[in-house]
C-alpha positions in Angstrom: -21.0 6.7 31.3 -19.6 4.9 28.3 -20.9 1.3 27.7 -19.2 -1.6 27.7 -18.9 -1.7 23.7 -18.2 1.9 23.3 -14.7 1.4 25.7 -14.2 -1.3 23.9 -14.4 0.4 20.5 -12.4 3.0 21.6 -9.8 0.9 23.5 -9.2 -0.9 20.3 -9.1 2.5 18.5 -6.7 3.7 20.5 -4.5 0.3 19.8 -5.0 0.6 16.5 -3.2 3.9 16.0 0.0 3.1 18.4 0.3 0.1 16.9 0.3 1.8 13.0 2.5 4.4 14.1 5.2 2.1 15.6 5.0 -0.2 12.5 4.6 2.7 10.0 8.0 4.2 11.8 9.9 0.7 11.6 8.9 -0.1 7.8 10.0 3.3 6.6 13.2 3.0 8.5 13.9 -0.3 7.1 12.8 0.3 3.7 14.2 4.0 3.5 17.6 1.9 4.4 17.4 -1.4 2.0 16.4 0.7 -0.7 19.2 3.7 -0.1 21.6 0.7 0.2 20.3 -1.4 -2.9 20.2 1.7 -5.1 23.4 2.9 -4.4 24.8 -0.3 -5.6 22.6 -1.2 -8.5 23.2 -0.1 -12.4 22.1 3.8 -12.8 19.5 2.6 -15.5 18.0 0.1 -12.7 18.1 2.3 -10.1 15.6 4.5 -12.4 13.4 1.3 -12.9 13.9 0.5 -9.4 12.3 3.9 -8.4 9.2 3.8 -10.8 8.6 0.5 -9.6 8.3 2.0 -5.9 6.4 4.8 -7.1 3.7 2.3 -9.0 3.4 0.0 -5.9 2.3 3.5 -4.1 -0.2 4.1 -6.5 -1.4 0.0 -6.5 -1.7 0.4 -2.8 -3.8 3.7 -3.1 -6.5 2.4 -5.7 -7.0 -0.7 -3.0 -7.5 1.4 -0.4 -10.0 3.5 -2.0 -11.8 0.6 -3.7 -12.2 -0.6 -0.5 -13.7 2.1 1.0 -16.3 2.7 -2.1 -16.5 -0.9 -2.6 -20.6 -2.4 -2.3 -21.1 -4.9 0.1 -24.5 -6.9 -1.6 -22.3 -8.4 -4.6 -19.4 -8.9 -2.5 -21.7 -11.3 -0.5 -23.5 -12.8 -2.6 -20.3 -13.9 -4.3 -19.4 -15.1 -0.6 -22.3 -16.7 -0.2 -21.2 -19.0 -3.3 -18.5 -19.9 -1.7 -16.6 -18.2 -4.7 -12.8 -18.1 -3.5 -11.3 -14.8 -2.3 -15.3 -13.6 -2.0 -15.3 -14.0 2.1 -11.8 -12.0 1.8 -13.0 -9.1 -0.1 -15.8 -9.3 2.3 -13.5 -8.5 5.5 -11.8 -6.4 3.6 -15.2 -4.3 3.1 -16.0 -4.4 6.5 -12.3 -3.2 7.8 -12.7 -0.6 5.2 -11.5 2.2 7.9 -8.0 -0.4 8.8 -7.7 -1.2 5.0 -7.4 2.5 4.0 -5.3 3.8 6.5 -2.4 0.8 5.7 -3.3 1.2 2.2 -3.4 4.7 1.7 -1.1 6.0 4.5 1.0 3.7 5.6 2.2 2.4 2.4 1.3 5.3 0.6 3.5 7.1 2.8 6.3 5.0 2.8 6.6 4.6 -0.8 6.5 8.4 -1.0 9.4 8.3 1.5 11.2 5.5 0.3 11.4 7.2 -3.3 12.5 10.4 -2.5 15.2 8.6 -0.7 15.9 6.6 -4.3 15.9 9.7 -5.6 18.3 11.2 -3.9 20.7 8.6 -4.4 20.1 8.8 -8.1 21.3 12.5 -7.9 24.7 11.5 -5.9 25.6 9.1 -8.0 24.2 10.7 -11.3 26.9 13.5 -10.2 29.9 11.4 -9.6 29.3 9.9 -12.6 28.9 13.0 -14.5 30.3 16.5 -12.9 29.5 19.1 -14.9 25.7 18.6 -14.2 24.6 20.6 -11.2 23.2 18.3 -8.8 21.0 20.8 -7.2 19.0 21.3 -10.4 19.2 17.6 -11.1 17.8 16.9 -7.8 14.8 19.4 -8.1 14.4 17.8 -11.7 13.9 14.2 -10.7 12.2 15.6 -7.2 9.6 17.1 -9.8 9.3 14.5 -11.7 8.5 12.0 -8.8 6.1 13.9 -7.7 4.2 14.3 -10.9 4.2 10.7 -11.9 2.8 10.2 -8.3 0.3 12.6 -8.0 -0.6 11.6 -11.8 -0.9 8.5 -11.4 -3.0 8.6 -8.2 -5.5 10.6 -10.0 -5.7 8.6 -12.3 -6.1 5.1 -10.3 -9.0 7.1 -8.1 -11.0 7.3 -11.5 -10.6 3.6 -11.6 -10.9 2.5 -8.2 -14.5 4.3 -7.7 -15.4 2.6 -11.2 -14.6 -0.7 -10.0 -14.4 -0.8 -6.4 -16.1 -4.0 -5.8 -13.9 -5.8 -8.6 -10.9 -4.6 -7.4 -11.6 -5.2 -3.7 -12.8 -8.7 -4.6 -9.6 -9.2 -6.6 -7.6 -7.9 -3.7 -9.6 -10.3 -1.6 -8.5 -13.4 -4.2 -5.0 -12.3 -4.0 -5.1 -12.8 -0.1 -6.9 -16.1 -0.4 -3.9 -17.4 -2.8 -1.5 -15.7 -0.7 -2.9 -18.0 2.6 -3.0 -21.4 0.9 0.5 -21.1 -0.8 1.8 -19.9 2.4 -0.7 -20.5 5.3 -0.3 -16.9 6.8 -3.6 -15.1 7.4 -3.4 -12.2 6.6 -6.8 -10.9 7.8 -7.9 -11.9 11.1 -11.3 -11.9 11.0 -11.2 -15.3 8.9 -14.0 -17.5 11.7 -14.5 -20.9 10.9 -13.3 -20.3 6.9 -9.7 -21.6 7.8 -11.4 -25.0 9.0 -13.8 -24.9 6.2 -11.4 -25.0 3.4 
């Protein structure tokens, strides 16, 4: 028989992935939308800036994740234990490492993946109204090719970095959080205990 803790782990497991698979299905709904609709009614040369943008904020998300993941807990508390701010962040951050990488990683790895090929696509629609004689098929396989290579690229490249300087980056991300709460008092993490009173 399974102890109390174990069901517990697992029961909060199990919530864990319904409740990333509804949200994961909402935000690339709404952002596959917004971004379709914006796209199609911004300047072609934006649109393009637009989409690199998306695909960078992918690859942000996927050196957190993995920083997080490789990060080292000893310097992350020791700065915590200064009472350095964003230190006790980075420090749940570490600890959620499992959460952390999943959102990071797959959630808004996956929806940036989806919400550019979307771009994309628009690009292609509009790129052929504009000019006609250009195929849009090849255009599309083009710029298809080209997201992909930018994205698996740069993700290569920000894995190199992230195992580097895990514990920086996860400490930065942790410092970002902290500014994020005191500008606009939304936790962000909810294992915060008494540092909300504290400061």
């Amino acid at each position: 028989m399974l102890g109390s803790k174990e069901r517990n782990g697992k029961s909060r497991r199990g919530r864990w992935v319904v409740f990333i698979t509804v949200w994961t299905f909402l935000l690339a709904l709404s952002f596959s939308f917004l971004s379709e609709m914006v796209v199609r009614n911004l300047p072609l040369m934006v649109a393009y800036f637009l989409l690199v943008a998306i695909i960078i904020i992918g690859i942000v998300f996927d050196i957190i994740g993995i920083s997080v993941t490789a990060s080292d807990a000893k310097p992350l508390n020791g700065m915590a234990a200064q009472k350095i701010p964003g230190a006790r962040e980075a420090v749940v951050l570490h600890k959620n490492a499992g959460a952390v990488s999943n959102f990071c990683n797959d959630v808004i790895g996956d929806i940036c993946g989806i919400v550019s090929g979307a771009a994309g696509a628009v690009i292609v629609a509009r790129f052929v109204v504009i000019y006609p004689n250009i195929k849009g098929a090849s255009l599309g396989i083009l710029l298809s090719s080209f997201i992909a290579a930018v994205t698996v690229g740069g993700k290569a490249i920000g894995k190199n970095i992230a195992i580097n300087r895990a514990s920086d980056i996860t400490y930065k991300a942790g410092r970002f959080l902290y500014l994020f709460r005191r500008r606009t008092r939304i936790g962000v993490l909810n294992d915060d205990k008494n540092e909300g009173r504290k400061r």
